[in-house]
DOMARNU-417892 format. One record per residue (C-alpha): residue number from 1; x, y, z; residue in one letter. Coordinates in steps of 0.02 Angstrom, whole numbers, plus 50000, padded with zeros to 5 digits. Layout:
<nodes>
     n       X       Y       Z   res
   NUM       X       Y       Z     a
...
</nodes>
This chain:
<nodes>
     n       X       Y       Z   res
     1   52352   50972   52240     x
     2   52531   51025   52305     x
     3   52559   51056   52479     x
     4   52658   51188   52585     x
     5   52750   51019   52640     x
     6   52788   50954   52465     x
     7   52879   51093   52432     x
     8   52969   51165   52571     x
     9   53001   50979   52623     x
    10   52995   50897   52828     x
    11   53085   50955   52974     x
    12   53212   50821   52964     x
    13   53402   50779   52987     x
    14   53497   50729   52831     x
    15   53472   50783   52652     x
    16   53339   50687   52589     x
    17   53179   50660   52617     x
    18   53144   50519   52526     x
    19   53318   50442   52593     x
    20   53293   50515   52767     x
    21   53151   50592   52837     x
    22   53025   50444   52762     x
    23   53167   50311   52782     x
    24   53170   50362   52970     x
    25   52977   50355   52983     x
    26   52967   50182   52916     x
    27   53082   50126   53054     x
    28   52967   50199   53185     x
    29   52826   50121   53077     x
    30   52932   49941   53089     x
    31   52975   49958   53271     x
    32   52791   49975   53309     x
    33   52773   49785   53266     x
    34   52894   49713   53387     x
    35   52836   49823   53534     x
    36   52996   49933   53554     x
    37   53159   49938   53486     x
    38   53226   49766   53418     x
    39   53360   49640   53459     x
    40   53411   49582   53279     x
    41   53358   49677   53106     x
    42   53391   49615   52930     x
    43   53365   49748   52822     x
    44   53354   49733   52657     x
    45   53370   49882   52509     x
    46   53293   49903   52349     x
    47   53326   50007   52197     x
    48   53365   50198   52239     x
    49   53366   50148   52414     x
    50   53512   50030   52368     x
    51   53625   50122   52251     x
    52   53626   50277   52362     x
    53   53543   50260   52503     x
    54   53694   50238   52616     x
    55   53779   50422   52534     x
    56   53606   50490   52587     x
    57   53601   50419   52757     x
    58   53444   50290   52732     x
    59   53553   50159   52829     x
    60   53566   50297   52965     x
    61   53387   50339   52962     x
    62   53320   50172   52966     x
    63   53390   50119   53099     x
    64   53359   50288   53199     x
    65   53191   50240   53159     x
    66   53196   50062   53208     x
    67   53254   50134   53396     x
    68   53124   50260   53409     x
    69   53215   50421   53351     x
    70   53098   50541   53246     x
    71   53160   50613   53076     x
    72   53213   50771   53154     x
    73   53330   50708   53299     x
    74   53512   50769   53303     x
    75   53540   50563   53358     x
    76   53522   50526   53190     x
    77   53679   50549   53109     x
    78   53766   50421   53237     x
    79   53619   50322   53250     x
    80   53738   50175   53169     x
    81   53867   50197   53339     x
    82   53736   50198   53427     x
    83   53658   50017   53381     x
    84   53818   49951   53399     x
    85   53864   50021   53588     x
    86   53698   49964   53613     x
    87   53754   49797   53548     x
    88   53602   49757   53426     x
    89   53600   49658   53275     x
    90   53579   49728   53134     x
    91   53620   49683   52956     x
    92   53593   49782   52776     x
    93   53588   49698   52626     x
    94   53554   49763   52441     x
    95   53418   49655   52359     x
    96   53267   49672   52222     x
    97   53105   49656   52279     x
    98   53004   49676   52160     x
    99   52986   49732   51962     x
   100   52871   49831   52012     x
   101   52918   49898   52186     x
   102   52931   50087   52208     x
   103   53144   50146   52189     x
   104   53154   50164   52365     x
   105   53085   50010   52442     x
   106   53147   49921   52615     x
   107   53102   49762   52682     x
   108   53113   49759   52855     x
   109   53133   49600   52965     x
   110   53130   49618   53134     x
   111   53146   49507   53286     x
   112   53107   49557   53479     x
   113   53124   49426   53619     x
   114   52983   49290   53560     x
   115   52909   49401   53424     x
   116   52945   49419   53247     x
   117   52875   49527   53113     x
   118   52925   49571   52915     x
   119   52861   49725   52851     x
   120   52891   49813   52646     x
   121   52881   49983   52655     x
   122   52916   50133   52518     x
   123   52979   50309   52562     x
   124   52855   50419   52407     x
   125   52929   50583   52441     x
   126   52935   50736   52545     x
   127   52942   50617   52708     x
   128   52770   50504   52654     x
   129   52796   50339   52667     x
   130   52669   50200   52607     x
   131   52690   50009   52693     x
   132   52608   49891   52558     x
   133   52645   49711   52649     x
   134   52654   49661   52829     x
   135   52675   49486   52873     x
   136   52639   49428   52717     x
   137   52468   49507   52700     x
   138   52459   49670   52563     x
   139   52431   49837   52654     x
   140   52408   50007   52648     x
   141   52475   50106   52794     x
   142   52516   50290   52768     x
   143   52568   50326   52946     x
   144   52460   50472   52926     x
   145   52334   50404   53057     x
   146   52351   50305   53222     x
   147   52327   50141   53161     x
   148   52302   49964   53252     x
   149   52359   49807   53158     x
   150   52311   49623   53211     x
   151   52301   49453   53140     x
   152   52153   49335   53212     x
   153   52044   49197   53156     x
   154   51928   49232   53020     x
   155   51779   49210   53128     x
   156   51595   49299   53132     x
   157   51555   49444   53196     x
   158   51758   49508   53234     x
   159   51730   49676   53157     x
   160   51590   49705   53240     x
   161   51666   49660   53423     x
   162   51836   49760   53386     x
   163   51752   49910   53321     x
   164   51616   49908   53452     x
   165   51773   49907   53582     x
   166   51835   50060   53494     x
   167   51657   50132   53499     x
   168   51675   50110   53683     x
   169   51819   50189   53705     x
   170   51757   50356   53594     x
   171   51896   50292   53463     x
   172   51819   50347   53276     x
   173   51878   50210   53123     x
   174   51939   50330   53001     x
   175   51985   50162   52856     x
   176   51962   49999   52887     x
   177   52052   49857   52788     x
   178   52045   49679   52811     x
   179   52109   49513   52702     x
   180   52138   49353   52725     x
   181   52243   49221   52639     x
   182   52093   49095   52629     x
   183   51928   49055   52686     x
   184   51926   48996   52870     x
   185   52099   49034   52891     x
   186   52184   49193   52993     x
   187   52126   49359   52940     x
   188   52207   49531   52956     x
   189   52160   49681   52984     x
   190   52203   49877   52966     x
   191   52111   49997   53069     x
   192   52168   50188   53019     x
   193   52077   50299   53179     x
   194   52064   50481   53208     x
   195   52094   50489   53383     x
   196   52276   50369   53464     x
   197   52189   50227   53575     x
   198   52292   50208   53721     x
   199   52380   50019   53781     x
   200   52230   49995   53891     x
   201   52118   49975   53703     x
   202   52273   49889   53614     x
   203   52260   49767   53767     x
   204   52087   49755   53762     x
   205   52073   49678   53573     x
   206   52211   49581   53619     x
   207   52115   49480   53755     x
   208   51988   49453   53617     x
   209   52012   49243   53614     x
   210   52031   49233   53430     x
   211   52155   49357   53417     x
   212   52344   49299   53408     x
   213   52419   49473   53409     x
   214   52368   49661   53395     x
   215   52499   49797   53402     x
   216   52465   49995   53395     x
   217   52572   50082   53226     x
   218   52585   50284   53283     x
   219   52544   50417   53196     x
   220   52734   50456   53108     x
   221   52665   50598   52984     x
   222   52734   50787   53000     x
</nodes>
């Protein structure tokens, strides 16, 4: 099925929205992971993304993204002056990911104070964007839904103590993903909701004792 939005495209800056619009919304997606806007970025592009991206302004967007500017903000076009009066560190590199990665593919590594997250992300078209890998754990974040991420230890009963802490808090689970590298070890988990918990049920799962971090991905569809 084809949608008004495939066809007439986002409301966006730029004048792509694969290069743009859905390059912009996985820095937003990215950003998420760090808790705000990051110190240092490495920034790595793969096929399309890589030959033209920077004659289509993915360099721009991304990092627009990465400081919390949405695909349709006038900031975008000097978003690149901007990270550098701001005096963050950012680097871009051209790279292959993957055989099989999608043309316009970005791995995103980001650092923020003590934290530190790496995230793969593709921009599909029309402004939808699909992360497959945070972390090192395969994904499948659309940024169509609000969406909490977290890594804890593969212990009993977790998904029923998060999602009864959701319950709680009238928060519906709209997908729910989890893997884990090996038995016993750390496990992580995706949890796509209808409704966008607020800091106070972020804060909540991350008191949990066997959590090590939870952080809350917006909602970054049109």
């Amino acid at each position: 099925m084809v949608s008004l939005l495939d066809i007439i495209g986002p409301v966006m800056v730029g004048p792509s929205s694969s290069h743009t619009a859905g390059a912009c919304r996985l820095g937003l997606l990215a950003r998420c992971l760090v808790g705000g806007t990051p110190d240092r970025a490495r920034i790595e592009l793969h096929g399309s993304f890589a030959r033209t991206g920077e004659g289509h302004g993915t360099d721009k967007a991304i990092v627009g993204g990465l400081m919390g500017f949405r695909p349709d903000d006038e900031r975008l076009r000097t978003a690149l002056e901007i990270m550098e009066r701001e005096g963050l560190d950012y680097a871009f590199e051209k790279t292959t990911i993957s055989d099989d990665a999608h043309p316009n593919t970005v791995r995103i590594t980001l650092e923020r104070g003590d934290r530190r997250a790496q995230m793969i992300g593709a921009s599909l078209g029309a402004g939808r964007v699909l992360v497959t890998e945070i972390d090192g754990y395969p994904v499948e974040v659309s940024g169509n839904h609000d969406t909490i991420v977290l890594v804890a230890e593969d212990v009993k009963g977790s998904v029923a103590r998060i999602a009864g802490l959701l319950a709680d808090a009238n928060m519906n689970i709209a997908t729910l993903k989890l893997s884990r590298k090996e038995r016993g070890g750390d496990a992580f988990m995706v949890l796509e909701l209808d409704e966008r918990p607020g800091e106070d049920v972020r804060d909540a799962i991350r008191a949990l004792p066997w959590v090590h971090w939870a952080f809350r991905l917006d909602k970054v569809s049109a």
